[in-house]
N, C-alpha and C positions, 0 to 999 in steps of 0.2 A: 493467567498463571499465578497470580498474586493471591486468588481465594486459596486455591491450592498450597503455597507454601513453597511455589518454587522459583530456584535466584534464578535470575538472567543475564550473567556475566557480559557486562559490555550492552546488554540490551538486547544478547543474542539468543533467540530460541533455539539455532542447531543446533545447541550442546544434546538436542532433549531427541534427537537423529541416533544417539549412540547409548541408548540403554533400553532397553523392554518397557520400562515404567514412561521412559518420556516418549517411547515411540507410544503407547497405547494411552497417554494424554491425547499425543498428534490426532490420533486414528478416531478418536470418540471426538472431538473437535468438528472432524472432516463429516461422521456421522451426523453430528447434530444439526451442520448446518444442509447438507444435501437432507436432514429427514424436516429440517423446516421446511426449504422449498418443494419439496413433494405435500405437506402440509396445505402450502399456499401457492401449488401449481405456477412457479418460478424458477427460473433458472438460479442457478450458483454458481461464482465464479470462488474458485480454494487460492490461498494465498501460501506459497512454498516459505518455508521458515528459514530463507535464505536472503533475510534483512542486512546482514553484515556480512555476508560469505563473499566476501571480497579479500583481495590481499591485505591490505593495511587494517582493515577490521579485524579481522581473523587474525592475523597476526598479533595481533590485542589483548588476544584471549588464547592466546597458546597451537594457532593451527598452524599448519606449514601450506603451501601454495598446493600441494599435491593430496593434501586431506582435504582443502575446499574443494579443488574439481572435484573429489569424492563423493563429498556429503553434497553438492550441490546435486547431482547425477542421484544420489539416491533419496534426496529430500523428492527429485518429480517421482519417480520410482514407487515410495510409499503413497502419493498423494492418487497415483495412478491405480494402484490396488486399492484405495480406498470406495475411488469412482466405481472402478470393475465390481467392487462388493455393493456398493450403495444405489448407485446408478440409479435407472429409469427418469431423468428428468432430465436439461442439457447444464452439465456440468463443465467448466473449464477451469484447468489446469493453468493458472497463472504464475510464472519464476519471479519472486520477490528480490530485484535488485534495490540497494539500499544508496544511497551517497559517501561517498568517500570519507569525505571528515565527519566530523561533528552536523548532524542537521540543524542545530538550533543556532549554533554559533561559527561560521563554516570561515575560520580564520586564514586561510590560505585559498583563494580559487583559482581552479584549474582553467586554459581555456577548452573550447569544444574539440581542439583537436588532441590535447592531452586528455581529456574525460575519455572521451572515445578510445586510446589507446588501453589507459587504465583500466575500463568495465568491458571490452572486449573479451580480456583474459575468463573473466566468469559467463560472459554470455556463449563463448564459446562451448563450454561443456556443459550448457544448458543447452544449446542448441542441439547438441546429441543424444537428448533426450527426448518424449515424447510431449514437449510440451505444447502448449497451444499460443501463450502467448508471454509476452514480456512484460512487468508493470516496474516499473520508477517510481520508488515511493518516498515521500519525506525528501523532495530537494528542494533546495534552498535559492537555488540560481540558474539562471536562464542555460553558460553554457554548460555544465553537468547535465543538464537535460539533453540537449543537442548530443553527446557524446553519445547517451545510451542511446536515444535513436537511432542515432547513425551506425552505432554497433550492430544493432537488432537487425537494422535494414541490411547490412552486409549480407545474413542469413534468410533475408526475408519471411522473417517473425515479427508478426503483428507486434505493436511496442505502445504502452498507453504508460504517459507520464503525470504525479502524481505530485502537484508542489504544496508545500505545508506553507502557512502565515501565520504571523505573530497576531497578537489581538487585535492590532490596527487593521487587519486585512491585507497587510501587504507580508511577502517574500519575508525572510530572517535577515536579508541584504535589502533590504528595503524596494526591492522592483516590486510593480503594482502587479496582478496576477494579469490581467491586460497586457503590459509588457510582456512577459515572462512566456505569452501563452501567441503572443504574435512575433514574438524574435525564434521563439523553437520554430513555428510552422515556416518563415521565413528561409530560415538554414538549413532546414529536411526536405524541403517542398511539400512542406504538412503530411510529413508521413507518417506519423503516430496516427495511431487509430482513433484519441481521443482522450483529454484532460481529465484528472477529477482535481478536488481538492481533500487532501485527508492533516490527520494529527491537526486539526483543530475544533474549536466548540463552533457551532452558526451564530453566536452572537460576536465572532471574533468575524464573520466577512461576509455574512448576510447584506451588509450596507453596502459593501462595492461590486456584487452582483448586479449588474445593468441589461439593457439589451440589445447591448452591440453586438456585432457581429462575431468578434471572439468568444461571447457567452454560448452560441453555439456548438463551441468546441467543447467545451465545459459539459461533459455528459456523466460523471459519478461525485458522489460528495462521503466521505470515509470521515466520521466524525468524532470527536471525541466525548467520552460523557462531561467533563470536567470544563468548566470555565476557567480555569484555573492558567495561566501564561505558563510559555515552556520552562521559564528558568522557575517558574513554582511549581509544576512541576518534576523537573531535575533533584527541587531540592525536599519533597512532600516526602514523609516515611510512611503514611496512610493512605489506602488507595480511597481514590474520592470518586464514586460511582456517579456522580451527579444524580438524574431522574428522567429512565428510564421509558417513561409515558411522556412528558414531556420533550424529548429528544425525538421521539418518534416523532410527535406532533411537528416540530420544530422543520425536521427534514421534509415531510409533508407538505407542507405548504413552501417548503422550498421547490417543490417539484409541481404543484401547480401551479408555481410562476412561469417556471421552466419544465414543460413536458415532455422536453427532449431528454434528461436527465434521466436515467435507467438503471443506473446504477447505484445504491445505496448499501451502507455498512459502518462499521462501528472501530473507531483505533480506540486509543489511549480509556480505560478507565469502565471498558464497554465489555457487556458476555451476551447470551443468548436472551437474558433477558430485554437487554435492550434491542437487539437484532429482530426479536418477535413481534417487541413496540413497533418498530419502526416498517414493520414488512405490515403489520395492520393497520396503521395509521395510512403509509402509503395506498394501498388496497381500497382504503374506503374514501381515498381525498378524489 
């Protein structure tokens, strides 16, 4: 969105749900990446621009409780038309829940049976929707994760949680991803479908990748191109693409350490460019 020229109030892409211009951004998005995976005979999983459509997010940036179930319901809606147009490959419909607070700095935490309360209210009108599965992105701490599971499970919608690290490898609350990833499955009776790690560089948690048994659970890695720490950047006015072949590489051999890992993509600083590195690199490791 940043080559483009366009803000993201609050870090929210819905806004871009309620104009022609931001929906036909969304739609050539959704194209690009279903016409990579036909490319390189691969599934695609689409991520709903439904990071902050939460109450206290959304509330942030001017929504009412009654505009999010909205846009949330029509954020799968268009993602859904996009599959029906682009199709032919197995495409999944994933609802982008985001963390309550702040993900880098998450100064107040809830526990699992308030997170649960709170992200219920959005997962419910996701639920009424056609979608296929739940992702938990960018959180910071053990129970907010348990929350959204336990919400998703109420509906019995697949739910895969998504914790981000600081450069040391660990949580923004300092749990090791070990922890984080054995106290969720613990308090759901491991019902999430399956871990990744996103919103970081691999030189930020490459080194606490092991082969324990939790690493198992650990099946997609969502990267960022930037090496750059969250609070640089929060505070960066240039977008720093990092290197786009490298990244690739990078993930790469992160997935022939760990072959069980299926899942691969690009957060903070990342486009198609890097997403092409990264599906070739994998492909030929």
């Amino acid at each position: 969105m940043f080559t483009h020229s366009i803000e993201l109030p609050g870090f929210a892409s819905l806004p871009l749900l309620e104009s022609k211009t931001g929906r036909a951004h969304l739609h050539g998005y959704y194209r690009d990446l279903i016409s990579l995976g036909k490319e390189h005979s691969i599934g695609v999983i689409l991520e709903s621009p439904t990071w902050v459509a939460n109450r206290d997010r959304g509330a942030a940036i001017g929504y009412t409780p009654g505009q999010l179930i909205d846009l949330n319901k029509r954020a799968i809606a268009h993602m859904c038309d996009a599959r029906d147009e682009f199709g032919d490959l197995p495409t999944v419909i994933s609802a982008n829940v985001g963390p309550r607070a702040d993900a880098y700095s998450p100064s107040e935490q809830m526990s699992a049976e308030e997170a649960e309360a709170y992200h219920v209210e959005q997962i419910t009108a996701l639920a009424e929707t056609h979608v296929d599965m739940i992702s938990g992105y960018t959180l910071a701490y053990p129970a907010e994760a348990v929350g959204i599971v336990r919400a998703a499970k109420v509906f019995k919608i697949p739910v895969v949680i998504a914790f981000t690290v600081e450069t040391n490898g660990r949580l923004p609350t300092g749990t090791s991803l070990e922890e984080a990833i054995t106290q969720v499955d613990a308090k759901t009776d491991g019902y999430a479908a399956y871990f990744m790690i996103n919103c970081a560089h691999p030189d930020h948690f490459v080194n606490v990748l092991t082969d324990g048994p939790w690493m198992k659970r650990v099946r997609g890695i969502i990267a960022n191109a930037s090496r750059c720490s969250h609070a640089e950047l929060d505070e960066a006015e240039e977008l720093d693409n990092g290197n786009p072949n490298e990244l690739g590489q990078q993930l790469a051999e992160i997935r022939r350490r760990f072959p069980h890992i299926g899942v691969l993509g690009g957060c903070c600083g990342t486009d198609m460019r890097h997403l092409t590195c990264i599906v070739r690199a994998a492909k030929a490791s």
